[in-house]
N, C-alpha and C positions, 0 to 999 in steps of 0.2 A: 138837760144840762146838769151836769155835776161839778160841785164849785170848792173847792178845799181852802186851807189852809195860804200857802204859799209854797213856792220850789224847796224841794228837801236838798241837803247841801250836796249828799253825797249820792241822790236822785236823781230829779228832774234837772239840777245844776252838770250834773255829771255827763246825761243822757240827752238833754236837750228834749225831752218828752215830758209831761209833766207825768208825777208817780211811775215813773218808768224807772226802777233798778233799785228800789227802795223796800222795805217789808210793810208799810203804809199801801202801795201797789200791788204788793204780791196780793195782799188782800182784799184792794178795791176791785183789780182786772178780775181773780180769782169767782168775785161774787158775781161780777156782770156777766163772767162767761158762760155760772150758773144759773143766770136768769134770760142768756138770750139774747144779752147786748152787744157781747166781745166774741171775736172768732176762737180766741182760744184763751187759756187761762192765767197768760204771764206776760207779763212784757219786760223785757231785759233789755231793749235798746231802739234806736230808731232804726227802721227798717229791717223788723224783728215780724213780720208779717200779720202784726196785729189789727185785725179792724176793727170799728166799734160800728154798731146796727141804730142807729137814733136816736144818739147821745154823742155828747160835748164834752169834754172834760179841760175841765180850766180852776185858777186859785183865784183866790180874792187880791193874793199880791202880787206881783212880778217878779222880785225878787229873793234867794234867799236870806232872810233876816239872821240876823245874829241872836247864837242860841236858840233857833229855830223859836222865834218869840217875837214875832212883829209888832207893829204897836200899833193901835188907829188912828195915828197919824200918817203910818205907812199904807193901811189900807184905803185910807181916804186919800190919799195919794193916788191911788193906782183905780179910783172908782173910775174913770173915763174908760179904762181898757175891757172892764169887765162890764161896761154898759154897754161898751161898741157891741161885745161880742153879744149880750142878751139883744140887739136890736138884730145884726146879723141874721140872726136863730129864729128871729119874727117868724110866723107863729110862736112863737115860745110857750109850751103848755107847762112842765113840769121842770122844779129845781131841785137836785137834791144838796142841799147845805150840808156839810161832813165837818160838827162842829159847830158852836158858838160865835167862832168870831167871824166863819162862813155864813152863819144865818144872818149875822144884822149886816153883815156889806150886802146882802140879796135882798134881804126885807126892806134896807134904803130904798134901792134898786127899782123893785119889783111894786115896790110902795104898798106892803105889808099894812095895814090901819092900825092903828093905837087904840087901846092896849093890845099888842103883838101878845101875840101867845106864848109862854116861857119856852126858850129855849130846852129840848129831850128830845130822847129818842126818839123816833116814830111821830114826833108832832107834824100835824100838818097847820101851813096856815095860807087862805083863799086872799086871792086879792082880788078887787073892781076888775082889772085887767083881763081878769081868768087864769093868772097865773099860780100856781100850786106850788107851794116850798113847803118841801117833806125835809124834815132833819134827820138826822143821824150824827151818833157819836163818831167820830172819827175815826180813822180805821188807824191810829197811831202804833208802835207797840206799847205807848202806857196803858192805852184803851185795851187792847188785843192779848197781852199777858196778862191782865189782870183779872181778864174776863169779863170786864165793863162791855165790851162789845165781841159779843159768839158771830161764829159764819150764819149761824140761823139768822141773827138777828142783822146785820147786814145783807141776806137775801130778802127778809121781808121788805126791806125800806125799799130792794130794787125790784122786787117783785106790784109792792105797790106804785112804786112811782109810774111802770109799764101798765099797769093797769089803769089809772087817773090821765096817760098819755093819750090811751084807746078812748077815752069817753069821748061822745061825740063832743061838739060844741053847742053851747047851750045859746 
């Protein structure tokens, strides 16, 4: 499962597809396609012949927020939809959080133990459950022109999250 942000206005608002038509998507589809999740590299609309190989893709909100800036009261708002979907998804092994305000609606979630481990790139953090949240910067373009977040460094998080999927069960 990959869990973002919330709908981008001019997006998943647009498109009905979540990261679908956005530069946040060019470069989430882009790396999974890289690593073997997505059939091809872009997604520009629905019924755009994209498939995704063993992954999920959903936000923490439902909504797009104004200013693209939700608040955790809007996230905790919308916790039921995003727990349906991790129960759905049972076995649920890996999460990739894209983003801080993705990790703590999943670490709620997924019941993460205290002290959670900081929010960064590449962190992983284990739960009793056996659920895995691997984080990642966000594929935003604040992140993406700035160079906070390279394509290298969003293949790794999708390269490990596929490999922590593969592990048997313990």
């Amino acid at each position: 499962m990959v869990v973002g942000l919330a709908p981008g206005a001019h997006g998943a608002n647009r498109t009905g597809r979540i990261f679908t038509g956005d530069r946040s998507g060019d470069w989430l589809f882009a790396s999974m396609y890289r690593c073997g999740l997505a059939s091809q590299p872009t997604s520009t609309r629905r019924g755009d012949g994209l498939e995704l190989s063993g992954v999920w893709v959903t936000a923490a909100v439902r909504c797009a927020p104004p200013a693209n800036r939700p608040t955790p009261q809007e996230r905790d708002s919308c916790t039921g939809f995003l727990a349906q979907e991790m129960a759905l998804l049972a076995p649920l092994k890996v999460v990739v959080a894209l983003g801080g305000f993705a990790y703590q609606a999943v670490a709620n979630l997924a019941g993460v133990e205290r002290p959670r481990p900081r929010f960064g790139h590449g962190v992983l953090a284990r739960t009793d459950s056996g659920i895995s949240v691997l984080c990642s910067y966000h594929p935003s373009q604040q992140n993406t022109f700035t160079g906070r977040l390279t394509e290298a460094m969003l293949d790794s998080v999708f390269t490990e999250a596929s490999r922590l999927a593969s592990e048997p069960d313990a």
